[in-house]
N, C-alpha and C positions, 0 to 999 in steps of 0.2 A: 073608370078606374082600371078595366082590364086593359087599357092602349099603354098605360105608361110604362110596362117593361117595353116594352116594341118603340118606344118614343125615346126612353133613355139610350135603346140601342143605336137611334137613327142618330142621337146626340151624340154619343161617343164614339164614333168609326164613320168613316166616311170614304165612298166609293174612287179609287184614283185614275186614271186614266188610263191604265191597264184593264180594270174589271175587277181586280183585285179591292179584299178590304183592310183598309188599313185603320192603325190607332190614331187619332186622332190629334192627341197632343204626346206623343211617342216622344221619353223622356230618353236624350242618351244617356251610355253608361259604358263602363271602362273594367277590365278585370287587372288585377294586380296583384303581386306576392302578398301575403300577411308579415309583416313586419318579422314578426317572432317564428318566422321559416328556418328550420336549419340548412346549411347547408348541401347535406346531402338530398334532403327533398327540393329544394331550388335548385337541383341540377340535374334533378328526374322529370323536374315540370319542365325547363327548358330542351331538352333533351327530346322527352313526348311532344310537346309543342311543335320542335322544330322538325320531327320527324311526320308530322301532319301538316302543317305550311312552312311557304317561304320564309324564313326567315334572317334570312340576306339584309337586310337592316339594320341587322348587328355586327356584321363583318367591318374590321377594322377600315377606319374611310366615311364611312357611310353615321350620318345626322345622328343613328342611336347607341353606336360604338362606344359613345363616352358617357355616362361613366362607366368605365371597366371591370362591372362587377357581376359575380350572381344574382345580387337584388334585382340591378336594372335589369342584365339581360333575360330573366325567369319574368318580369313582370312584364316585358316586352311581348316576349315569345310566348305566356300567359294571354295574352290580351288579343295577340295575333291571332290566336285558335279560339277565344272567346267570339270573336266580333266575325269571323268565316264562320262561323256551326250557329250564327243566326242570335247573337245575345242572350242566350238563357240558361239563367241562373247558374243551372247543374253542369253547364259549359267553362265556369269559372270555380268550379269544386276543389279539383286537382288533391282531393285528399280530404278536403277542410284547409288546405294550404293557400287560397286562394279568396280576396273578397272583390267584390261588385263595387265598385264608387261611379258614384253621379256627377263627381270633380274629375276632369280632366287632367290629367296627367303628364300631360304633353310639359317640353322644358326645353328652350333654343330654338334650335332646328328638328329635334325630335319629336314629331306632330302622331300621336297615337291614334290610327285611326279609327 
């Protein structure tokens, strides 16, 4: 009975070909605006976002440009700084202005990544 924590461990992470451990069945996930965002905080989040990553994606031209709005582009520039700072949780806060989905997002040519 004392091996099954040390057995569950060996079951869930497994060693990658780095040396590193990783999860095993590592679920993606996506950050994005909260619907019920006002405006002026969907334009503090894209604003902080894009002043921490690229955010070139959004510029007119470019597969996330359309639709032309705060939602998209905060939830873009949202997800940009979520998925660079390593997927966790507290990386998609933005206030409480921000949620986690496990549904993809992505819509056309604009592939979230």
């Amino acid at each position: 009975m004392g091996n099954v924590p040390l057995l569950l461990f060996l079951v869930l992470f497994s060693l990658s070909p780095g040396g590193n451990l990783v999860m095993g069945n590592e679920q993606k996930s996506w950050c994005v605006a909260k619907p019920s965002s006002d405006q002026a905080t969907l334009l503090s989040n894209l604003n902080y976002a894009c002043s921490q990553v690229d955010c070139r994606i959004l510029q007119k031209g470019c597969p996330c440009s359309y639709p032309d709005n705060l939602m998209n582009h905060a939830s873009i520039a949202m997800n940009l700084y979520y998925q660079s700072k390593g997927r966790n949780h507290w990386n998609c806060d933005f206030r409480g202005s921000g949620l986690v989905s496990v549904t993809d997002p992505s819509y056309g040519n604009c592939i979230y990544a």
